[in-house]
C-alpha positions in Angstrom: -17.3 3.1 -63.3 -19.1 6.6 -64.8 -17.2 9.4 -63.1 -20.3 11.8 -63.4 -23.7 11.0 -62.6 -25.5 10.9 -65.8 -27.7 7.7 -65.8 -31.5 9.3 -64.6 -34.1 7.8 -63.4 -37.6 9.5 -64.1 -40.4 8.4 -61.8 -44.0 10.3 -62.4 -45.5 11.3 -58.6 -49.0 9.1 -58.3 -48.9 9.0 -61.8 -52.7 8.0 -62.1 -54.0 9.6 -59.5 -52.2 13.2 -60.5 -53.7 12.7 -64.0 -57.5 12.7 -62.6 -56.9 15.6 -60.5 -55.3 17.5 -63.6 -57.8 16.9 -65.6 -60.9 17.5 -62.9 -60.2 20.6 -60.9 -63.0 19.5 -58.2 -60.4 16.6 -57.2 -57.4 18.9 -56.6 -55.5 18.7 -53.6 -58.7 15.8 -52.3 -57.6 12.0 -51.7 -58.0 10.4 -55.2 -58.4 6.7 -55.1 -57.8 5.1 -58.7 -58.2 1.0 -59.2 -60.8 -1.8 -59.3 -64.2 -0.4 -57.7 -65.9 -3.9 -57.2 -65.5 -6.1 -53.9 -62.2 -7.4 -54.9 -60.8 -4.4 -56.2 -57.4 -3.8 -55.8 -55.8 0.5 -55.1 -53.6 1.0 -58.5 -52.4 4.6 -57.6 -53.2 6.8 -54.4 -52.6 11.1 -54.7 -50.2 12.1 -51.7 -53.5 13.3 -49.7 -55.1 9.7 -49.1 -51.7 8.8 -48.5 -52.3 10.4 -45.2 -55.2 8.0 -44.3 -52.8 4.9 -45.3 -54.0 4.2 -48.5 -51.4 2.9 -50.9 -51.3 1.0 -54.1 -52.0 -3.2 -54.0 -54.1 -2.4 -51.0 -57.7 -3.8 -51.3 -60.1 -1.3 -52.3 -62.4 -2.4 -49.6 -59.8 -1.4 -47.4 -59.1 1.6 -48.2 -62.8 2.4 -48.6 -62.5 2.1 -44.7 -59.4 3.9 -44.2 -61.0 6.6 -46.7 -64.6 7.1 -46.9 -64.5 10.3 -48.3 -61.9 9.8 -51.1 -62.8 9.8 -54.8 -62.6 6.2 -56.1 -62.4 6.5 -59.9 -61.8 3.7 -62.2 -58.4 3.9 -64.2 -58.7 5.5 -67.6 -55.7 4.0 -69.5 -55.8 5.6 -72.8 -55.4 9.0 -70.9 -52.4 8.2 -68.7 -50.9 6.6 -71.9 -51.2 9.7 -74.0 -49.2 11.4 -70.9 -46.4 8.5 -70.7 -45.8 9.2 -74.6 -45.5 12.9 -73.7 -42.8 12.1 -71.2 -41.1 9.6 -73.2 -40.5 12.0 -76.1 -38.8 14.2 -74.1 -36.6 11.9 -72.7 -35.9 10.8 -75.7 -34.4 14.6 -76.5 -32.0 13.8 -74.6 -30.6 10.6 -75.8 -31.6 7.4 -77.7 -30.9 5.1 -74.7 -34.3 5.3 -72.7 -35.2 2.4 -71.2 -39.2 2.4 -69.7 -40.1 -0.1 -67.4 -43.6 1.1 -67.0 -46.0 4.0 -68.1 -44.9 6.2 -66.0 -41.2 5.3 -65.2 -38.1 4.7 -67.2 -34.1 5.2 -67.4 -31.8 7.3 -69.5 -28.2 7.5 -70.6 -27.6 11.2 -71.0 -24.0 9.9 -71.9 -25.5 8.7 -75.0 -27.0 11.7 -75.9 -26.4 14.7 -77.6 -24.5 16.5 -74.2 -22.5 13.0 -73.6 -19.1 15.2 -75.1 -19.9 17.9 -73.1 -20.2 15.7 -69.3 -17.1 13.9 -70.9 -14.9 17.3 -71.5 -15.7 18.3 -68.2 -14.3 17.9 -64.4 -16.8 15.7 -62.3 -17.7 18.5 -60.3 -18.7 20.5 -63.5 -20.6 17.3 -65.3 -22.8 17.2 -61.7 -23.8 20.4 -62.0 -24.6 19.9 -65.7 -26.3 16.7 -65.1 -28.5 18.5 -62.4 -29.3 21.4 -64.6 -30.5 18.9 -67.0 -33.2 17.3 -64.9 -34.5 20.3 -63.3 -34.9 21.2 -67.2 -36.4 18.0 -67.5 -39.1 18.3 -64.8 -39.7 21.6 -65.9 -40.5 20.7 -69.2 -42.9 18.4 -68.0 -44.5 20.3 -66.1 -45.3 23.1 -68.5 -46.2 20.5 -70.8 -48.3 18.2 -68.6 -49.2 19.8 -65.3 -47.7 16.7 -63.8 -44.8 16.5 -61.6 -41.8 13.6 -61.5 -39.1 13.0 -59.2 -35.5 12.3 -60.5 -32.8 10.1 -59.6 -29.2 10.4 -60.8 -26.3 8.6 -60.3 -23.4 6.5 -62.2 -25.7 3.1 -62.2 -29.0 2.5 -62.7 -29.3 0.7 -58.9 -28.5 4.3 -57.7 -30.5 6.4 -59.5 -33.4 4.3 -58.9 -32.8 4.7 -55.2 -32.2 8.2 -55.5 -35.7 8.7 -57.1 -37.3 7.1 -54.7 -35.5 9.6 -51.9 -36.7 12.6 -54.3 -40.3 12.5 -54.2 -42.5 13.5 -54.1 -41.4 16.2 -57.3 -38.0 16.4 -56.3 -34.4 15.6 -57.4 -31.8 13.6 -55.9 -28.0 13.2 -57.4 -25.4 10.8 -56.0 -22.2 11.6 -57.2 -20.0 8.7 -57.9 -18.0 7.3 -54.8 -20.4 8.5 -52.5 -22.9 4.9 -52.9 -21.9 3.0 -49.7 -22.2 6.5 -47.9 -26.0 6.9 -49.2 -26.5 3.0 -49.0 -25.4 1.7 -45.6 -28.1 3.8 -43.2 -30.6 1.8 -45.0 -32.4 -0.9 -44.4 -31.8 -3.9 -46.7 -35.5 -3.9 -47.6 -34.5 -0.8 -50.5 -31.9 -2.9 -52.2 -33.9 -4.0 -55.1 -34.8 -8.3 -55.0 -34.7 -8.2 -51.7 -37.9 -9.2 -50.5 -39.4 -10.2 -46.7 -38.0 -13.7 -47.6 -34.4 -12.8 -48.1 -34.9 -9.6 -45.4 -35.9 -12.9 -42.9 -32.4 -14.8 -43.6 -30.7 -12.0 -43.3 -32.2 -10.4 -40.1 -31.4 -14.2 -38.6 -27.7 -13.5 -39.3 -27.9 -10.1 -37.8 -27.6 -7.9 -40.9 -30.2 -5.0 -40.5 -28.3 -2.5 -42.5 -26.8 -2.4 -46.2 -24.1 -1.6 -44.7 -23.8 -4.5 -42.4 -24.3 -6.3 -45.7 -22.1 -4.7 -47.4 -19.3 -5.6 -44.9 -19.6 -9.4 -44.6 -17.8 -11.7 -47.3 -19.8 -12.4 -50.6 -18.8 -15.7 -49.0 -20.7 -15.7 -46.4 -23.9 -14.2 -47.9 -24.0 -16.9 -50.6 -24.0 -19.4 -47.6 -26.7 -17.3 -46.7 -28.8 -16.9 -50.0 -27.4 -19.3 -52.5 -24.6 -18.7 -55.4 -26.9 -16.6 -57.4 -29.2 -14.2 -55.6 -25.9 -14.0 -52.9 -23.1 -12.3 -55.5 -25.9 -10.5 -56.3 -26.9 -8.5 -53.3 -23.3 -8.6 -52.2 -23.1 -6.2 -55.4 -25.8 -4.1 -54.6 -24.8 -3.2 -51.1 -21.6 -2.0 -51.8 -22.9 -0.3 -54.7 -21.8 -1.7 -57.9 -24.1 -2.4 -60.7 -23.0 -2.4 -64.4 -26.2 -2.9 -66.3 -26.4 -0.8 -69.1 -29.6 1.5 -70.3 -31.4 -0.9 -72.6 -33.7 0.9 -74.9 -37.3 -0.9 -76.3 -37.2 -3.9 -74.2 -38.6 -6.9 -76.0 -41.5 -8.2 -74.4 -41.9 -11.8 -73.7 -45.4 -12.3 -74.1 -48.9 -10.2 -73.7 -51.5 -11.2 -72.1 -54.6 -10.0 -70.0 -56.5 -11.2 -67.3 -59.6 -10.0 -64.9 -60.5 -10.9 -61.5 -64.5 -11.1 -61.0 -66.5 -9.9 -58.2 -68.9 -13.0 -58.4 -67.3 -16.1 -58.9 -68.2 -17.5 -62.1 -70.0 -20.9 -62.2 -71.5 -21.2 -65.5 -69.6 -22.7 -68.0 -71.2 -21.2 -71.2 -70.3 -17.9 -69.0 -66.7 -18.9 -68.7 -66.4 -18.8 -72.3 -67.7 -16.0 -73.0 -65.3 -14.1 -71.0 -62.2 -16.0 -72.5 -63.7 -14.3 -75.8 -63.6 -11.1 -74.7 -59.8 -11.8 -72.7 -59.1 -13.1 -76.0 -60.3 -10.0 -78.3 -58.6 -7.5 -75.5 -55.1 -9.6 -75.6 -55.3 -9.2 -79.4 -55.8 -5.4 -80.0 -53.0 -5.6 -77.3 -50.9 -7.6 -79.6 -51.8 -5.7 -82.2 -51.4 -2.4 -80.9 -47.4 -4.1 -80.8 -47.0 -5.3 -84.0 -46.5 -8.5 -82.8 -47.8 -12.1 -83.3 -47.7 -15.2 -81.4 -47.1 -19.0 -81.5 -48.1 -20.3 -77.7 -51.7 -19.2 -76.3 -51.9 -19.6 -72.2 -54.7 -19.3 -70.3 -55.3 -19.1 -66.5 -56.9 -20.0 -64.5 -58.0 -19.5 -60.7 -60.6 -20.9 -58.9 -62.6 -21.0 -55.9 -60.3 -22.3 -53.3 -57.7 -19.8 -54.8 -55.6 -22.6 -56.3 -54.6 -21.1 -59.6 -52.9 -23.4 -62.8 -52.3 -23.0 -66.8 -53.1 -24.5 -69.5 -51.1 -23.7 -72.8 -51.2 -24.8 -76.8 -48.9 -24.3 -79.2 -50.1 -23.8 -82.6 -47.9 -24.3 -86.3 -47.1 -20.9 -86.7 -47.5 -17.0 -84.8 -51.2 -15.6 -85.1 -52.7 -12.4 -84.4 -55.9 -13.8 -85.1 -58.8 -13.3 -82.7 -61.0 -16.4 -83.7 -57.8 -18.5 -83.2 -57.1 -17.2 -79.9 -60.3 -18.1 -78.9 -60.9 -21.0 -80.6 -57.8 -22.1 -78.5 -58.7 -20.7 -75.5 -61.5 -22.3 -75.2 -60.0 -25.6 -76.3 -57.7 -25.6 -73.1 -61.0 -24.7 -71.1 -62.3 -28.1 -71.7 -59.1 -29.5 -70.2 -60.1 -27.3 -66.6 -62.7 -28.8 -63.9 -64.9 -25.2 -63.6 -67.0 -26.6 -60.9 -67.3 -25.0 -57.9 -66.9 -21.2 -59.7 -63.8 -19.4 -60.7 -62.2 -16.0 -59.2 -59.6 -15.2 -62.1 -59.4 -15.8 -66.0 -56.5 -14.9 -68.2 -56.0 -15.4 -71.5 -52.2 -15.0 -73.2 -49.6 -15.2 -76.0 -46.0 -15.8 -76.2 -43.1 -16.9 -78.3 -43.6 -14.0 -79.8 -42.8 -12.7 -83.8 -42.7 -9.7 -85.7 -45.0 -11.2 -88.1 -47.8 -13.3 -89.2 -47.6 -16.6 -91.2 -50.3 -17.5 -93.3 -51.9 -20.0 -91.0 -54.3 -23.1 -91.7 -55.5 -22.5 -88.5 -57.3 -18.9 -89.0 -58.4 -20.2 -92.8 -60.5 -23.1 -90.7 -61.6 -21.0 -88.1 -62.8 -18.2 -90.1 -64.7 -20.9 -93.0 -66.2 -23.0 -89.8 -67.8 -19.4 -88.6 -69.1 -18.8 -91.7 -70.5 -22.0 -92.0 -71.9 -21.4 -88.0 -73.9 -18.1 -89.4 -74.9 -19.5 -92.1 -76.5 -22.3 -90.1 -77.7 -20.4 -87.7 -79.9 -18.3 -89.9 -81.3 -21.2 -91.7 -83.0 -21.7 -88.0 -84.0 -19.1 -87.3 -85.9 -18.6 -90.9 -87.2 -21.7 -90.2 -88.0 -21.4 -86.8 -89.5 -17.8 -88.0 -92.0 -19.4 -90.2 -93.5 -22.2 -88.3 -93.5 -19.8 -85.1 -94.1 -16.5 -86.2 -95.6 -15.0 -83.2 -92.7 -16.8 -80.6 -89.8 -14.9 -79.8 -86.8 -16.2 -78.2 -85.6 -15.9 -74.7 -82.3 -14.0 -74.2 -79.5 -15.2 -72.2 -78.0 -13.4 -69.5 -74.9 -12.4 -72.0 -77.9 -10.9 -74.6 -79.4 -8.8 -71.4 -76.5 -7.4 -70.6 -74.9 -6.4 -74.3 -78.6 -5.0 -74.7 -79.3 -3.7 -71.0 -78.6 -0.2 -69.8 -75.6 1.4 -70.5 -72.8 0.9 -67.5 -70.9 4.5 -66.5 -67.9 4.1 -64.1 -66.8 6.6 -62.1 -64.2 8.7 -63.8 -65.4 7.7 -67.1 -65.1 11.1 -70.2 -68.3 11.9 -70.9 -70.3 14.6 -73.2 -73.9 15.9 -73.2 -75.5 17.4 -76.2 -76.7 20.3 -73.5 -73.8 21.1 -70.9 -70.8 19.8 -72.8 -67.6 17.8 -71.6 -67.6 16.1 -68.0 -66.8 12.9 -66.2 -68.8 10.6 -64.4 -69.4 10.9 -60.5 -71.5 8.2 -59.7 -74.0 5.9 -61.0 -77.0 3.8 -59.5 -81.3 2.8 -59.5 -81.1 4.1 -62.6 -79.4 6.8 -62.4 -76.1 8.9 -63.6 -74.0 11.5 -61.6 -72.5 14.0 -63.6 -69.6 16.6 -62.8 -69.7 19.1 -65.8 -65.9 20.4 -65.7 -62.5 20.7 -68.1 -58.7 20.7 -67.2 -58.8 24.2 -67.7 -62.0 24.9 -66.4 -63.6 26.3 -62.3 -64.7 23.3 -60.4 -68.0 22.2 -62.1 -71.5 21.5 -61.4 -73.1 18.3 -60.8 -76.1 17.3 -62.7 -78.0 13.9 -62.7 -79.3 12.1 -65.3 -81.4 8.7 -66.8 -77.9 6.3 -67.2 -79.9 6.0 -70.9 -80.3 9.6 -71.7 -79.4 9.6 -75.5 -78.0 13.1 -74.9 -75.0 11.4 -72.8 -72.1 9.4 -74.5 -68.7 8.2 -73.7 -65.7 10.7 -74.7 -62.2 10.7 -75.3 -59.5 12.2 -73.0 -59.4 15.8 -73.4 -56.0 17.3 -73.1 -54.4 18.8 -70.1 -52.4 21.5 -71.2 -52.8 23.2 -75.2 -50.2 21.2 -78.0 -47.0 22.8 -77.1 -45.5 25.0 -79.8 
């Protein structure tokens, strides 16, 4: 067991919702709502002020809509918050190799294995606490200054206690547990914050009579393997009294990538459901690519109507990052689904994954049978051009909506040739609601304009804070 505290745990304060009110100064210190907008929409990230109403994250966004009327419900702009996360990462990474992220905007590290790991060795405990502390409050410092943000910091000799010590620090705080003192931090609480205990295992153990770690932590690992089974028993007879020896992994290895939407209209058409395994398909590739990864087994799933969900999966000769071959199979293990009576939920994914790409039959065929499909195609339509010159065809509802207005959600990055950078407020009959405002900038004004005003495009992220040094 670690004799000084020097295993962190970094945990970014509403992480989403702080970066919208960061980078629009109308939305400080106002309930920010971000997540799915659409009648199924789920709350990804609430600020601390519509925590007050009761909004929290996995909550329905219809609820919280209730809860909430007035909050700002912005749709999550991912290639900001990741820009952030790399930020963050960096510097942890200052301060040792062993960082070990678990999300975008949370992750471990090992300051033993870092550059001051002789230092917290040389010293007494007492000394190496105090260096450890002075370290994070460096540590949120620095990302403050950098980002604007603020994170809350556990540290402790195990990863089970810093995490648990994070969670006591925020919001933007920091909370050290000095080794020895675990059972003294752990037994007032209830067993619900010992990690893999869920309402389940919280049931069978309220049945026995055992509210607190601490109770827990005093019966037999006999007994609460009676209680839980072999496995999951040891386990949480470990965590109540406060031992864990899992080590900081860094770059954990995923096991597969995959994406998945839920839609607010169940889908009924099967030409329809296709089409949006296509575009699951083209998003799950970037993804893999974006990884530098391939894969051998392409999943998809499936939920439907009744809420009954189930998988179908392929395995091809070889790993492919190839989009036509993703969706070639994809669709393949459609035809194996009974879509009638609509479906809620399509996913598409890829595992067994590899660091590289074989040369693959598979991608050869599917990339000479398109070619072969275009060429077809326009023979037809020269054809059907010159015995019908005056008919033109009728677009499907897919062609109406690549070719319809453009869609703005709110949140979106946006520029205007006229009034500059801004975000989307609000969109409708018609119509777009723009906030014209930077990071840096006075709360802005609102203008409205045609949602196909050619003077209005998308944007990319602009920056909270200037490049540092």
């Amino acid at each position: 067991m670690r004799t000084v505290p020097s295993i962190l745990h970094l945990d970014m304060d509403a992480f989403f919702a702080s970066v919208e009110q960061a980078a629009k100064p109308s939305l400080r210190g106002k309930p920010v709502i971000v997540g799915g907008l659409g009648g199924r929409g789920v709350v990804s990230t609430a600020s601390y002020e519509a925590r007050v109403f009761g909004v929290h994250s996995a909550m329905a966004t219809a609820v919280a809509r209730r809860l909430c009327p007035n909050g700002a419900y912005l749709w999550p702009r991912f290639v900001a918050y990741r820009e952030i996360s790399e930020q963050v990462m960096a510097m942890m990474r200052e301060l040792s190799p062993l960082v070990e992220q678990l999300s975008v905007d949370e992750a471990y590290v090992d300051l033993a294995a870092g550059p001051y790991g002789p230092a917290l060795a040389a010293v007494p405990p007492a000394e190496g606490s105090e260096f450890v502390e002075a370290i994070a409050q460096d540590l949120r410092a620095d990302i403050q200054h950098r980002t604007g943000l603020t994170a809350s910091i556990g540290a402790a000799g195990s990863k089970l206690m810093a995490k648990i010590a994070s969670e006591q620090a925020k919001p933007d705080g920091l909370v050290l547990v000095a080794p020895g003192q675990e059972r003294a931090v752990l037994g007032p609480m209830p067993v619900r914050a010992l990690p893999g205990v869920g309402p389940a295992t919280e049931q069978a153990l309220r049945r026995a009579g055992l509210l607190t770690v601490a109770e827990v932590a005093d019966l037999p690992e006999e007994e609460l393997v009676r209680l839980l089974g072999k496995a999951h028993g040891a386990g949480v007879s470990l965590m109540a009294r406060g031992l864990d020896e899992r080590a900081v992994v860094p770059d954990r290895d995923a096991k597969s990538v995959s994406v998945e939407d839920t839609y607010e209209v169940d889908l009924a058409d099967r030409d329809r459901v296709l089409h949006e395994l296509d575009v699951l398909a083209a998003r799950c590739v970037r993804r893999l690519q974006a990884a530098g990864r391939s894969g051998r087994t392409v999943v998809i799933k499936v939920r439907r109507f009744d809420f009954s969900t189930l998988t179908r999966s392929e395995t091809l000769r070889g790993p492919t990052d190839d989009e036509r071959v993703i969706a070639a199979t994809a669709r393949r293990l459609a035809a194996q689904v009974n879509l009638t009576g609509g479906i809620r939920l399509l996913g598409v994914g890829v595992s067994q994954l590899a660091e590289y790409t074989q040369e693959d039959l598979f991608a050869q065929a599917a990339a000479e049978a398109a070619a072969e499909e275009a060429a077809q195609a326009a023979a037809q339509a020269e054809q059907a051009a010159s015995l019908e010159p005056a008919s033109a065809p009728i677009p499907t509802a897919s062609a109406e909506r690549s070719l319809g207005s453009r869609l703005w959600m709110p949140g979106q990055d946006v520029r205007h040739e006229e009034f500059g950078a801004g975000w989307v407020q609000g969109s409708g009959v018609g119509r777009v609601t723009v906030r014209f405002e930077t990071p840096d900038s006075p709360p802005g004004r609102v203008r409205t304009f045609l949602v196909d005003d050619p003077a209005l495009s998308p944007a990319e992220p602009l920056p909270l804070r200037p490049p540092v040094g």
